[in-house]
C-alpha positions in Angstrom: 107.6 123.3 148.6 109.5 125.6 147.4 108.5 125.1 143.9 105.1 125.4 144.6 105.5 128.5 146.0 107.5 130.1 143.2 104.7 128.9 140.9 101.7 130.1 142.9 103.9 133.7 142.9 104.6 133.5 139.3 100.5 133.2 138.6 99.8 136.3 140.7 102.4 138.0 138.8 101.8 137.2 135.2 98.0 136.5 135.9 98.4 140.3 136.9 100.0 141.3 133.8 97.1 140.2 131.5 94.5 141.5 133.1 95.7 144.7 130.9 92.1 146.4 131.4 91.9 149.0 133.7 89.9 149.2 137.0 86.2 150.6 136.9 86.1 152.8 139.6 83.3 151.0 141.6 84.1 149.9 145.2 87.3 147.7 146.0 86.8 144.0 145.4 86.5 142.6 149.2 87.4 139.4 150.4 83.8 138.1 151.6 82.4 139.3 148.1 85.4 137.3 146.3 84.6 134.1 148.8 80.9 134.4 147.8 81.8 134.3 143.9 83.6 131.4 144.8 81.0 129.3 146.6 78.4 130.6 143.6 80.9 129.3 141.1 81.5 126.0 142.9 77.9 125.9 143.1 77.4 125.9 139.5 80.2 123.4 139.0 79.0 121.2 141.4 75.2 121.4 139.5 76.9 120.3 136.0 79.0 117.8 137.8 75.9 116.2 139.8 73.5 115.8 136.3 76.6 113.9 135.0 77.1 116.6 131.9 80.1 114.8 129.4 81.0 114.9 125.7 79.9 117.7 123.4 77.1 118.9 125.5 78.4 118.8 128.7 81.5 121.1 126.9 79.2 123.3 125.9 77.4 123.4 129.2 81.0 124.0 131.1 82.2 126.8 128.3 78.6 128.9 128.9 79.0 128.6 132.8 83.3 129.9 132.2 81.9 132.9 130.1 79.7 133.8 132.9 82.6 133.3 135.4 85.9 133.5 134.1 87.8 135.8 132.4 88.3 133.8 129.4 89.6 136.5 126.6 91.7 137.0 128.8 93.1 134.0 130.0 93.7 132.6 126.4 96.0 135.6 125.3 98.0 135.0 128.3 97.7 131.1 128.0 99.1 131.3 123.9 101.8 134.0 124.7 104.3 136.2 122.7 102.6 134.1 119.5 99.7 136.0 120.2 101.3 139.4 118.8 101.8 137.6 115.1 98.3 136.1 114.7 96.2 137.7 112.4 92.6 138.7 113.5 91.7 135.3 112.0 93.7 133.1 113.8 93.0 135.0 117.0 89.4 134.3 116.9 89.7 130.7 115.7 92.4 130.4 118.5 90.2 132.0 121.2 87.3 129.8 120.6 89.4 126.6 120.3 90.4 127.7 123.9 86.9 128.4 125.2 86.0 124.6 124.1 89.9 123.2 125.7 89.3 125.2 128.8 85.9 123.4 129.3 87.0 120.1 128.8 89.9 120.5 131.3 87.4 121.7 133.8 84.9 118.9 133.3 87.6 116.6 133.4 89.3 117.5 136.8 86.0 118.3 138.5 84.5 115.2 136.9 87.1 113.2 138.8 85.8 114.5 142.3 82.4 114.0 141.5 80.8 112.8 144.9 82.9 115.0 147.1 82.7 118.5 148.3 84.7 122.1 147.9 85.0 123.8 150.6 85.9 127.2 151.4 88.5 127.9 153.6 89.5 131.8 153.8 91.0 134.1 151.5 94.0 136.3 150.6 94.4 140.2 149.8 96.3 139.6 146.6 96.2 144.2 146.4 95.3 145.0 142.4 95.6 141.5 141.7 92.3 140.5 143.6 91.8 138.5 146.1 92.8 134.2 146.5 90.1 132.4 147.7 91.2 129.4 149.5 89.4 125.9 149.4 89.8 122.4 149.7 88.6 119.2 148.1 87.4 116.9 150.9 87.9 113.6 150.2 86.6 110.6 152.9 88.8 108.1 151.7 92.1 110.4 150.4 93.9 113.2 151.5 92.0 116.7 151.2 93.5 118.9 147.7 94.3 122.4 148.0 92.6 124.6 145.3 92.9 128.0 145.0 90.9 130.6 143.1 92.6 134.2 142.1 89.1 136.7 141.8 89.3 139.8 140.3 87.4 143.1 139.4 89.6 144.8 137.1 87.4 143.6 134.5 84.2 145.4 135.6 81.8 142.2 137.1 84.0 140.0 139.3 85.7 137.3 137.4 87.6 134.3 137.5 91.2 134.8 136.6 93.5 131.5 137.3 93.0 128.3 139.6 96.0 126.4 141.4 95.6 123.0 142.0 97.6 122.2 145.1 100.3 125.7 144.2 100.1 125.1 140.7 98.7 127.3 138.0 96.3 126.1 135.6 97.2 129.4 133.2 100.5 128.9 133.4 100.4 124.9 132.6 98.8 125.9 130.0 101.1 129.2 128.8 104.0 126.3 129.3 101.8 123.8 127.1 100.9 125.8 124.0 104.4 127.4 123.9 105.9 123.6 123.6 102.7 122.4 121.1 104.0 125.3 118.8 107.4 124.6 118.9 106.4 121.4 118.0 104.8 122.5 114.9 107.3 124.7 113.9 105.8 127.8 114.7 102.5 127.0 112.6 99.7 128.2 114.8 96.7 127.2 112.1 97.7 123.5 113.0 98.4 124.2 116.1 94.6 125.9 116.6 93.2 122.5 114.5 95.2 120.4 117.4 93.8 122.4 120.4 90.0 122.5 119.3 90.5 118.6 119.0 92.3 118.3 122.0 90.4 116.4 125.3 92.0 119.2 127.6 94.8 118.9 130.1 
């Protein structure tokens, strides 16, 4: 327990760090507003889910509906870390859109798993400038229910997506911890290590 709750801190925190843009100056995010994203994005999840969207297309179909609801540039600096500051302008956009097309195959896969069952939204969090955590859970008839979790924010203008927790844990920082070990691997060389993510089936 308590290791999930170090980790759900630890995504507040960091999450919080690299959303480096500044507020807008338009109303505070609320928590109903943040709970309604949240429902429209399951919605939309849900929709791709239900019409059975897979391989190429249904990537493609998943990276479209992130852009519209996630904070993806975002989410891929923080995800790649301090090797971030030494790409060139190159790798950076060859690395963001090899994340764009990871990031939507880990969220077809581990939605595609629960196809069938239903997402429901339980209440929410004031998380202050971080947003706001909308709680949910995955109701499963024949298993027990799975905890998700959805931090919202604002700071980016139009309210976005900006890490989910599956059960406490972070899906930006499985990923931050990922990438950091697939370029180690690779001594440090982040072209192959952008070549290996694009090809990669997602988490």
């Amino acid at each position: 327990m308590t290791s999930v709750l170090l980790n759900r801190r630890a995504a507040l925190c960091l999450i919080s760090a690299a959303m480096v843009a500044p507020a807008t100056g338009a109303a505070a995010l609320t928590q109903p507003d943040a709970e309604e994203f949240v429902r429209g994005a399951i919605s939309a999840l849900r929709g791709l889910i239900d019409e059975g969207a897979k391989g190429e297309e249904g990537a493609a179909k998943f990276i479209s509906l992130l852009e519209e609801k996630a904070a993806l540039p975002q989410l891929g600096k923080f995800a790649v870390g301090r090797s971030w500051r030494g790409m060139t302008n190159s790798q950076r956009e060859s690395y963001q859109h090899a994340f764009r097309t990871y990031i939507a195959r880990t969220y077809a896969k581990r939605f595609g798993d629960y196809a069938g069952e239903d997402i429901e939204v339980t209440g929410s969090v004031d998380a202050g400038r971080k947003g706001v955590l909308v709680k949910s859970e995955l109701v499963r008839p024949s298993a027990a229910n799975i905890e998700i979790e959805w931090l919202v924010t604002d700071r980016l203008g139009p309210l976005k997506l900006a890490d989910l927790l599956f059960e406490g844990v972070s899906l930006s920082i499985t990923m931050r911890e990922l990438f950091g070990s697939m370029i180690d691997k690779r001594g440090g060389d982040v072209d192959q290590f952008i070549t290996d993510l694009a090809a990669s089936e997602g988490a």
